[in-house]
N, C-alpha and C positions, 0 to 999 in steps of 0.2 A: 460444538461449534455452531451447530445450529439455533440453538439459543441467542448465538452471540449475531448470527445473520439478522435473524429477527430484530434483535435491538436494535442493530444499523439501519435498518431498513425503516423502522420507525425514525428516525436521525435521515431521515430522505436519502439514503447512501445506495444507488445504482448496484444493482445484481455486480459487475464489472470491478466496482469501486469497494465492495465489500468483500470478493476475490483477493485484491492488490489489498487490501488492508490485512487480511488475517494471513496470507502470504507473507507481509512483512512481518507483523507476529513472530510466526512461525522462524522465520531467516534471521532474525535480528536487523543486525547491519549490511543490508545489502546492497549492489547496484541493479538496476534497473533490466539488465540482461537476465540475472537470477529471477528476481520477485516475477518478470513475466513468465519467466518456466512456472514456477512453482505456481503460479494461477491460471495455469496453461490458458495463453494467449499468448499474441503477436507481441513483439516488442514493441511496435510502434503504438499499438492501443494502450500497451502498460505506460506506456509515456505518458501518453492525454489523462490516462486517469490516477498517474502518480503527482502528475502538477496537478491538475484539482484536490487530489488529498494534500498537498502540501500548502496549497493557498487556504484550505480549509484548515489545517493547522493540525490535521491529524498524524501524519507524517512528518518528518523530518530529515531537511536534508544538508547534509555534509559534503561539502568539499575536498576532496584531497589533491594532491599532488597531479595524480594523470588520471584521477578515478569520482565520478560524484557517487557517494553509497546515500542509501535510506534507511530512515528506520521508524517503526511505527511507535506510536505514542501507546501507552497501556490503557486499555480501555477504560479501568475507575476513572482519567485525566479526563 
């Protein structure tokens, strides 16, 4: 995983934002309460840096019913 921080990080990806990214990796399809456990941070910071990943296109996010989940994109993309 550290290989893969590094790449990010060349890709200008925020220490924070490359957290929430290999977090969603890891989760698959998550929402936003999970992906900031597993990057251990606040939910509210997962917020800020899950809409940045998603405007950036790296993330993706779903709508459901009573629930928005995420899910990251695969790295080769």
């Amino acid at each position: 995983m550290d290989n893969l921080k590094q790449i990010l990080d060349n890709f200008s990806f925020s220490e924070q934002e490359s957290d929430i990214y290999l977090a969603s990796l890891k989760l698959g399809k998550a929402g936003a309460k999970e992906i900031a456990r597993k990057a251990d941070m606040s939910r509210t910071s997962a917020y800020f840096h899950i809409e940045k990943l998603v405007d950036r296109g790296v993330l993706r996010e779903i709508k459901g019913e009573d629930k928005t989940y995420f899910t990251a994109k695969p790295p080769e993309n």
